[in-house]
N, C-alpha and C positions, 0 to 999 in steps of 0.2 A: 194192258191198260185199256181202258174205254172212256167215253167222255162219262161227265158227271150225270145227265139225262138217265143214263143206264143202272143207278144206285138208289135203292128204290130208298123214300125219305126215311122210314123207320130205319131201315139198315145205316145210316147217316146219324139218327140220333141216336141209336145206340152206341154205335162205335163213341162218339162226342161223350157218354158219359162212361166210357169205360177209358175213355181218352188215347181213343185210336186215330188218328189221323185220316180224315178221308179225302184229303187236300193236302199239297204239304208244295211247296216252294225249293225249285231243283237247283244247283249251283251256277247256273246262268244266271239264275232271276226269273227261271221261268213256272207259270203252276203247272201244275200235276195232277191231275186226277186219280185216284186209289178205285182200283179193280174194286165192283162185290166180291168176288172169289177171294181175291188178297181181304177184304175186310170180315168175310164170313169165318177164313182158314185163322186169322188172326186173332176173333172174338172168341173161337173154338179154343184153342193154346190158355183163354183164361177162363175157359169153361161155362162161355156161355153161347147155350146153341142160335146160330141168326141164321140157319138156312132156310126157312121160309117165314111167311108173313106170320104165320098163327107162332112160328117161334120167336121172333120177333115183338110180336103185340106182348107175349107171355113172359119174357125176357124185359121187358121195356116195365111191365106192372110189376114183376117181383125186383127189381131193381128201387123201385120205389116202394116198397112195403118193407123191403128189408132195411131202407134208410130210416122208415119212419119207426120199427123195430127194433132198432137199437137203441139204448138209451144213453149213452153216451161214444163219442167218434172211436174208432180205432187204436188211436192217435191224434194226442195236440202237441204241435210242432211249437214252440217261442223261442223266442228272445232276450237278449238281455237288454235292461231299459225297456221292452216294450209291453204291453198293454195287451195281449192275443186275446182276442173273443173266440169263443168256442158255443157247439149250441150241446143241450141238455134235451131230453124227448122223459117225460110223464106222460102218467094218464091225467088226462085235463081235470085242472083244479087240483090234483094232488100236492102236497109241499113237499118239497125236496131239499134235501141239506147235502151239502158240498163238502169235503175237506182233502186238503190236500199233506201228504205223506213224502215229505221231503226225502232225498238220497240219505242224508244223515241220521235218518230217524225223528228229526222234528216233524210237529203240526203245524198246519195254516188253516186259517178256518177265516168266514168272512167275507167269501170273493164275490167281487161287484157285480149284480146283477143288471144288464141292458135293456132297454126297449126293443122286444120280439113282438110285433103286433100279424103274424103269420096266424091263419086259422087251423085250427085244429084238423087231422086229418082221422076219419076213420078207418079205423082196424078191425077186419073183422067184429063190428060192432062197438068196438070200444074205442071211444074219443080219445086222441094222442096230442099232447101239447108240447109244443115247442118253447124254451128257454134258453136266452142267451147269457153267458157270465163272461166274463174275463180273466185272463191270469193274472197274479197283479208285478205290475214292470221292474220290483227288485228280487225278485225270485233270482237265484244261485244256480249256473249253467249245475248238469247233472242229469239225472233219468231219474223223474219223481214217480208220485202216482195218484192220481186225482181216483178219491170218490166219493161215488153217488149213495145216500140214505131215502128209501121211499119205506117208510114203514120200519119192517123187518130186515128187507131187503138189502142188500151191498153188494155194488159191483164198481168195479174199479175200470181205469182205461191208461197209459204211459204216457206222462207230461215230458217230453224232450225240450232243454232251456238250453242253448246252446251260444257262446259270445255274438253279441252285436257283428263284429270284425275278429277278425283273425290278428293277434300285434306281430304283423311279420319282422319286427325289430329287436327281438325278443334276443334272438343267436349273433343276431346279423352288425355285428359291432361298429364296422367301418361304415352301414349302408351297403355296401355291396361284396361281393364275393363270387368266387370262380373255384372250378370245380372239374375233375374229370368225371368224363362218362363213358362206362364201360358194360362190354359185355365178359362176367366174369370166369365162363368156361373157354372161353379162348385163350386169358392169360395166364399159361404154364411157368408156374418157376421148373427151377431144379428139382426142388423137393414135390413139386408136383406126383399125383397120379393118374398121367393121361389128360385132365383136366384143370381150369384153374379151381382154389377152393380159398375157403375162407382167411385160410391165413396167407395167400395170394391176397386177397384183398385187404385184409389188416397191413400188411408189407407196402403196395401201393397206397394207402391211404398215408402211412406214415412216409412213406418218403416225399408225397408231393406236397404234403403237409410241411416235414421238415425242411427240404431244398426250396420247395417253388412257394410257399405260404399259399395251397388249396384250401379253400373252406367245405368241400363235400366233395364226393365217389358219390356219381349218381351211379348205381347199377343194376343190372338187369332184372327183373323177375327174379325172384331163388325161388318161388314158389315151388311143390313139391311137385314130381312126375311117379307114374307109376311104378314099381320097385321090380317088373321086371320084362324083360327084352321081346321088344326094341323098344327102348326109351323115348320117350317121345321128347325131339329134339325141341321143339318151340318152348321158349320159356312164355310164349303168348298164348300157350294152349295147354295147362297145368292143370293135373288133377282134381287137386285143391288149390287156393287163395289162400288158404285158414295156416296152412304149414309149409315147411321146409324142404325141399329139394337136400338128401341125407349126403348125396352126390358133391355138394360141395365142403365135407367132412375134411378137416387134415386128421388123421386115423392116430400120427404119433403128437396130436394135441389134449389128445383125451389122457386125462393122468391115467387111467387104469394102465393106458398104454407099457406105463414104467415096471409095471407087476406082469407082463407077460412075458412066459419063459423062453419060450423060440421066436424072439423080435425077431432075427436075420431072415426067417420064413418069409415072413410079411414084407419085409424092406424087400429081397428076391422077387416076390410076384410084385411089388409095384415098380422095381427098375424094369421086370421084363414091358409092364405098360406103357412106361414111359420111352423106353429103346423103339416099342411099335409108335406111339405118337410121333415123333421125331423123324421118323420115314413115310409117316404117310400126310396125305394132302386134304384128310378130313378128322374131323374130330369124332374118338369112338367112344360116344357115351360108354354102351355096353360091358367092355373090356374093363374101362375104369372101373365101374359100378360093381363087374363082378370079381374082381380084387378088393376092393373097398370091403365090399361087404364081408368078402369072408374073414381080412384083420379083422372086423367088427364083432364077427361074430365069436371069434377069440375073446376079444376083449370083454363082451356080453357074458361070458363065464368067468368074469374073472370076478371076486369079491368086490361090493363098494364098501369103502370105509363106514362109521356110523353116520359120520357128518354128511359124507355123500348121498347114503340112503334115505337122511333126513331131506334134502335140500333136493332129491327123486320124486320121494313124496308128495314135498308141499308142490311140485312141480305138477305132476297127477291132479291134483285137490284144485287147483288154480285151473286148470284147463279143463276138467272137468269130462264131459259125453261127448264134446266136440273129438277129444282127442282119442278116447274110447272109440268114438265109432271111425275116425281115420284111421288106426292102428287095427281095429275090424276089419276093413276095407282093404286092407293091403295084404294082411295073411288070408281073405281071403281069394282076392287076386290071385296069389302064392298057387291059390290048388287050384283054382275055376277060371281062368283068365283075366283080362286088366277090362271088360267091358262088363260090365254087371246086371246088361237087360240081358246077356245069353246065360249067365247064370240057373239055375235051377231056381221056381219063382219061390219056393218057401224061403231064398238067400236074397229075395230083391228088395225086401225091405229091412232097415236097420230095427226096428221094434218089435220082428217077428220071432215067435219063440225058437226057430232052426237056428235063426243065427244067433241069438242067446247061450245055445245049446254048442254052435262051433265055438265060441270065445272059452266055454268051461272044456271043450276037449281041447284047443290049441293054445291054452293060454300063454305058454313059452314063445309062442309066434310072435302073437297080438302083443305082450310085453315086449320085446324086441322091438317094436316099431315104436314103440311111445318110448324108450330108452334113446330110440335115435333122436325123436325130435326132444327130448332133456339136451342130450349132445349137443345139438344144433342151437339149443336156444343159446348154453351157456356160449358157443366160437362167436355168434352175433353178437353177444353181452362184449366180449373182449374186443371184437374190431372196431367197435362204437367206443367204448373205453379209450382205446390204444388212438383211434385218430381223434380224440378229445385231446389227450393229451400229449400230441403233438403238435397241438395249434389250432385245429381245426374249428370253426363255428359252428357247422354242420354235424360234420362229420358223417356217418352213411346217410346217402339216402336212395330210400329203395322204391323200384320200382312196384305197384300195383297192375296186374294187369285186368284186363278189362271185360272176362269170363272164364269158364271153367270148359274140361274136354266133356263132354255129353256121357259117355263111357264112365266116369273116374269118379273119384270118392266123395267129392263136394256132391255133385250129381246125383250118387246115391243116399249119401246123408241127408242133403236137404232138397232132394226132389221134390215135396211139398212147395216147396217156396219157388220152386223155378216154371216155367214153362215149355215142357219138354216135347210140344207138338210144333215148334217154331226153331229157326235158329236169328242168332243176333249179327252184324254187319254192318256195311255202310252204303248206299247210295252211289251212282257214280261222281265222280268229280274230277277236275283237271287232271289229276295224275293217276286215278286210278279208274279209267276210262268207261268198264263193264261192271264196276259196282266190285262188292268185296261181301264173302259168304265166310265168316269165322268158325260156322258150325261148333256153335257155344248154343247152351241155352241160357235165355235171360232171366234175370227175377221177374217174378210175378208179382207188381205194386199190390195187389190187394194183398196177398199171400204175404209180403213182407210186412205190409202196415198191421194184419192180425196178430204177427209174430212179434210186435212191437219194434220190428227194426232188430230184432236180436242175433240174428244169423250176420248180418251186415254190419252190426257197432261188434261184434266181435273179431270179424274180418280186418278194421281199419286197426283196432285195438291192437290185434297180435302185430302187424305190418310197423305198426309205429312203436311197440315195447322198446326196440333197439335201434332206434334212428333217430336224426338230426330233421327230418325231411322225408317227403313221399311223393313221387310222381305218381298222377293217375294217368294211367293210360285211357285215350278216349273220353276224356269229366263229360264231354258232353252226352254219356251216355246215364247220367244221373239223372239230367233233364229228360231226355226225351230216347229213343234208343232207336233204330232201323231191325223190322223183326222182318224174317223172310217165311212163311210158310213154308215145311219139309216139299221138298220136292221142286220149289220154285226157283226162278232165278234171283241175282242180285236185286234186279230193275225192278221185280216185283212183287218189295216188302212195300210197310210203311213204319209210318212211325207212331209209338205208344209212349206216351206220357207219364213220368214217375212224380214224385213228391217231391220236388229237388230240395225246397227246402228243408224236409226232413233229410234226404238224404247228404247235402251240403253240410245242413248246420249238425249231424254225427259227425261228419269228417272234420270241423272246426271243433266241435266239442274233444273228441279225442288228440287232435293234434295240441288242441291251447294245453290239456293235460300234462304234457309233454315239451310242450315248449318247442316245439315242431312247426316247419315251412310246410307248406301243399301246393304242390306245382301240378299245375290242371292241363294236360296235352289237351288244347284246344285247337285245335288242327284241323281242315276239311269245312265241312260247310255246316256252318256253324248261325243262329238267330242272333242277330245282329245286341239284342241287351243284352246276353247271357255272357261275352265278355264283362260288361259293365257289372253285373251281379258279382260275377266271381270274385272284381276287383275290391268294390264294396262290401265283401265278405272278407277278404284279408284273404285270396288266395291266388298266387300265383298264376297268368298264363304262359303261352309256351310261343318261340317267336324262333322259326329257322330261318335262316340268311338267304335262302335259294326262292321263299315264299314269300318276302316284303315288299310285295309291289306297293309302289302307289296309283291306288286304281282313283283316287279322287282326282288327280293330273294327269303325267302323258303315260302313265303305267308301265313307267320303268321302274328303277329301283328307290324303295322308300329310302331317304335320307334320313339319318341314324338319328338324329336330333328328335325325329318324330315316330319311333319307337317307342313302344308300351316297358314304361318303368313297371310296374308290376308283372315281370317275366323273368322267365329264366330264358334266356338266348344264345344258340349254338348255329354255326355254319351249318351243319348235315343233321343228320338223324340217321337209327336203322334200320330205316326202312329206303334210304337210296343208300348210294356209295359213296365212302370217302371222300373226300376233298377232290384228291388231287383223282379219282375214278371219275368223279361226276364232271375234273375240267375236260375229262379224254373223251367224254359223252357216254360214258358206261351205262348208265340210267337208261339210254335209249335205244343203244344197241343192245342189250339183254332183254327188254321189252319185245323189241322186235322180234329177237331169236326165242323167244317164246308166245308170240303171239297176241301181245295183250296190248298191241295199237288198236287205233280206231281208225288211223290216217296213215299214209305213206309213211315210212321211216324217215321216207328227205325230206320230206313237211316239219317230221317232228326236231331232224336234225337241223334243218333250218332255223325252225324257232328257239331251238334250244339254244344254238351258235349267236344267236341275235342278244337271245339274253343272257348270254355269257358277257357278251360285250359290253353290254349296257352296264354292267356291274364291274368292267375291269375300268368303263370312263367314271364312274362313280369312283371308283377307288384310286382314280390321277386325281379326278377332282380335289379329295379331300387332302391329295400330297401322300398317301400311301401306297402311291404304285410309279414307278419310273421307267422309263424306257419302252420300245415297243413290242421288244420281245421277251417280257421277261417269263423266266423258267416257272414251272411249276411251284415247287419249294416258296420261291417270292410271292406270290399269287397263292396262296395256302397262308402265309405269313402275316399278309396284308388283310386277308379275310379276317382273320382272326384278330388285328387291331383293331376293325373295324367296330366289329363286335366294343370295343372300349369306348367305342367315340358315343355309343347307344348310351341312354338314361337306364337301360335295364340291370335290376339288382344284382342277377344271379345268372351267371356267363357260365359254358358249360366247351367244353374242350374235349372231344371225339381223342378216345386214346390211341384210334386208328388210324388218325388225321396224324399225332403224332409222334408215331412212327412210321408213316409214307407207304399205309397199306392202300390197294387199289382197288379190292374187292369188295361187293357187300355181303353184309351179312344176313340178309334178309331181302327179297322180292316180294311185295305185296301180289295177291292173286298168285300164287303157286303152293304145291308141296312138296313133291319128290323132283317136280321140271328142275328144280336148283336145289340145292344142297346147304338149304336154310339153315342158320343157325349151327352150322357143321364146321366153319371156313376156321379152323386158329389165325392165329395173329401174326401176321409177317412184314417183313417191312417190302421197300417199293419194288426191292428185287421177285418178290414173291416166296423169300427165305425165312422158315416159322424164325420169331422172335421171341425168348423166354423174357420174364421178367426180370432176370438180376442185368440182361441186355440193357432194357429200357432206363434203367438208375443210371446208366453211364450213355446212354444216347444221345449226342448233338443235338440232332434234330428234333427231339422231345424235350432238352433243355431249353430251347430257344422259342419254340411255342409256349413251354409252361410258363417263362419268365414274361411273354408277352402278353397272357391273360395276367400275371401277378401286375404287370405293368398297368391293366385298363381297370384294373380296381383299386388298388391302391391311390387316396387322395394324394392331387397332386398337391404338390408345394409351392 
């Protein structure tokens, strides 16, 4: 970093209108100044050169020829009820006629023209005028299409009208509701293979549905990983967003399943995976994967009925070149590796005639992958079904996660739209001391707004086909994002600026479709209105137990009373460790054993011990905690009433917490130093726990019954 003197002014307004941050406000409250280097390497990522002044001057005037050159925006974002102005660009003096081309097929015609009294700008000679009109404020949420008549001429630009609010009451029967949260490859049944899979989570959804009256399974990422070894264990660092991780298949769910001749084959190689899970101390994507697939690929020759082939089809026809160029992506993986820039470059773009030319020689491959995700859609269609009607108001809801691996099939399919000389991350902050480098690449706002937002309304689309509900990982990366230049550290990205409200109001657009909650991980350091928008948008924020301080008094722990109702609110996350981990100080000592303090271990164990306490006198205060030493178990029990005493709607219960696991499942800042996303599911003795366990578990009974307690109206 350097002070702000050293950022020469053009470079400052440039960055400002490409909406680069050259200032940005640190989690203390303190400014920050943004390197040139970080704003030069950053403006490069969206393709515009500022390394010196004459690029700069040059960059600064075609920035503004191209605005005045276009004749209508990108993109107009609205509202419902409101009123959106937008401007118009003619040649001066020409008349212009407007109409608009609703979702439906209807016309609008008519739209109100404003007072623009802006002077005309010259273009290359020719005088350019500026018109403003409005959308008018009962226009039908949807993806219209406004256009422009000059003459002969027609060009069009994507009206997005999306609800005022979000009616988060829609599922939500009682007002509130509770819900497990889980990571779903950890939890093995019996009938597992090595990992948990979908009908693992239809089973959990219905039982805690049935016994404990849960209204949602929030659970992890399914997003898809690369198809072949070594799998990439993060569900936070996924190929694609667009599809399905095939991994969480149950193999004898698939009807074909009942028409293969040698089933005993396939049950054989999946007890042998399951015999290896069971003795060992990590979870082996791999071995599943490569069991899995080969029942599949049995099954894959096995006849589809007519009905089936119909209901394949219209499957294909619905999804379209998305799913085409994933199931490209993956046979091509198959021969060439799972990173697609070491590729051979006639294979690095999806519109190139070589890789046209693989799909018509492999095409038995490329089908095989797009049959997987048919499979996958139909187990999501049933566990959504199956915890409907077991009770559930929710019923799934899935996580989004918050970028793609730089390597994998999103990346190469819509590389256009991404910015792949940058990766995306976070800032430092209380608990993640050195900053956090995701090595994702982020969307490129202009690149998405040319695209009309199509790559992105079809991502939330698919996410929400088969849920109740969606957590975003990171929402505040809608708003604004932390980009780091390749090569640099955490400390020295900044931040770039999206369209939030295009981006927010597609996430409300599709969810109201749906009839769908959106819970926004708001977490970290976050612009103090951007809560207040989300809330004002009908969308959930996100509130852990360990984070509630009250920093407006003595900065102990916030009293429950003053809790954000529009939240979904859990003791833990995973990104620390379970309950009863984080009472042992695990959080702190794994930090340490990996290095990623900033301060002494006894400092941080000191503070952590303080505020431990401060939360067990909170918890006598309210008559939830007795005695002075009470065990663990009690102190896990009482967190979680506490949780009841909150106004917040949507209570969320770590399925880890109840079962008295101690480990986490995740260290932020790591990837091989821990064995992320690896840990199965055990209880406090450190003994794997299957699921048909957990249906008959005490100590899972008695938590689940105490979130049914804090939601249920009392009497």
């Amino acid at each position: 970093m350097s002070d702000d003197t050293a950022v020469p002014a053009a470079l400052v307004e440039l960055a400002r209108r490409y909406g680069v941050a050259s200032e940005y406000t640190d989690w203390t409250g303190r400014p920050v100044p943004v390197s040139a280097a970080t704003l030069i390497a950053v403006l490069d990522a969206l393709g515009v050169a500022a390394a010196t002044e004459k690029d700069r001057a040059e960059a600064l005037s075609r920035h503004e020829r191209d605005h005045w050159a276009r004749e209508l925006p990108p993109s107009i974002v609205g509202r419902t009820g409101t009123a959106e102005p937008f401007w118009v660009h003619v040649t001066h003096g020409d008349p212009a006629r407007l109409w608009l081309r609703l979702e439906d097929g209807s016309v609008r015609t008519g739209l109100r023209q404003l007072e623009n009294n802006r002077p005309p700008y010259d273009l290359d000679g020719r005088l350019v005028g500026e018109a403003t009109f409005e959308l008018p404020p009962d226009l039908p949420i949807g993806y219209h299409r406004l256009h422009l008549q000059v003459g002969s001429s027609d060009v069009s630009t994507i009206v997005i009208v999306s609800p005022s609010t979000l009616d988060r009451g829609t599922r939500l029967r009682a007002g509130r509701a509770w819900g497990l949260a889980t990571q779903l490859y950890s939890v093995r049944s019996g009938n597992s293979c090595g990992v948990g899979d979908l009908t693992d989570l239809t089973d959990l959804a219905v039982w805690s549905a049935a016994r404990h009256h849960a209204g949602f399974v929030l659970v992890n990422p399914l997003h898809a990983a690369a198809p072949v070894a070594p799998m990439e264990p993060s569900p936070y660092l996924p190929t694609s967003r667009r599809f399905v991780n095939p991994m969480y298949l149950r193999v004898e769910a698939v009807p074909e399943f009942a028409y293969v001749r040698h089933r005993g084959r396939i049950r054989k190689a999946q007890a042998q995976v399951q015999a290896r899970a069971n003795r060992s101390e990590r979870i082996d994507r791999d071995s599943a994967w490569k069991a899995k697939r080969a029942a599949l690929e049995t099954l894959y020759l096995v006849g589809r009925s007519a009905g089936r082939e119909i209901a394949y089809q219209a499957f294909r026809k619905r999804e379209g070149h998305s799913l085409d160029d994933f199931a490209t992506w993956c046979a091509l993986a198959e021969h060439h590796g799972a990173d697609w820039r070491q590729w051979p470059e006639e294979l690095q773009h999806p519109r190139n005639e070589a890789v046209t030319a693989f799909v018509g020689d492999h095409h038995a491959e490329v089908d095989f992958h797009r049959w997987l995700q048919w499979l996958v859609d139909e187990q999501l269609s049933t566990a959504q079904d199956r915890a409907i009607q077991a009770g559930m108001e929710l019923g799934i809801m899935h996580d989004l996660a918050v970028g793609v691996d730089p390597d994998g099939a999103d990346a190469w399919a819509l590389q256009d739209a991404l910015a792949l000389g940058v990766t995306a991350g976070a800032p430092p902050d209380e608990f993640n001391q050195l900053g956090q480098d995701w090595s994702q690449p982020p969307w490129r706002p202009d690149r998405l707004a040319e695209a009309a937002y199509e790559p992105f309304r079809a991502m939330v689309g698919a996410i929400l086909r088969h849920a109740g509900g969606v957590r975003i990982d990171h929402i505040i990366g809608l708003f604004r994002l932390w980009w780091i230049p390749k090569g640099a550290l955490p400390t020295e990205g900044t931040y770039v600026r999206y369209d939030h409200e295009a981006m927010i109001g597609i996430v409300a657009l599709e969810a109201h479709r749906v009839g769908a909650v959106v819970v926004g991980e708001d977490l970290g350091t976050v612009e103090p209105w951007v809560r207040d928008y989300l809330r004002d948008r009908g969308l959930f924020g996100t509130s852990i137990l360990w984070f509630e301080g009250d920093h407006d008094g003595d900065g102990g722990p916030l009293p429950a009373e003053r809790w954000r109702q529009s939240c979904l609110s859990a003791v833990t996350t995973h990104d620390l460790p379970p309950t009863a981990g984080y009472l042992a100080g695990e959080h702190v000592r794994l930090r340490d054993e990996l290095g990623l303090l900033t301060r002494p271990a006894e400092e941080e164990l000191a503070a952590d011990g303080a505020h431990q306490q401060a939360w067990m006198a909170e918890l006598r205060r309210v008559g939830l905690l007795g005695g002075e030493t009470p065990d663990v178990d009690e102190v896990v029990l009482a967190l979680h009433r506490y949780l009841g005493r909150t106004p917040s709607r949507l209570l969320a219960l770590s399925l880890a917490d109840a079962v008295g696991e101690v480990r986490t499942q995740n260290q932020p800042g790591t990837t091989n130093e821990y064995p992320n996303w690896r840990v199965p599911l055990a209880g406090p003795d450190g003994r794997q726990i299957l699921l048909e366990d957990i249906f008959e578990d005490e100590r899972a009974a008695t938590l689940c019954e105490a979130m049914r307690a804090a939601v249920e109206p009392r009497v």
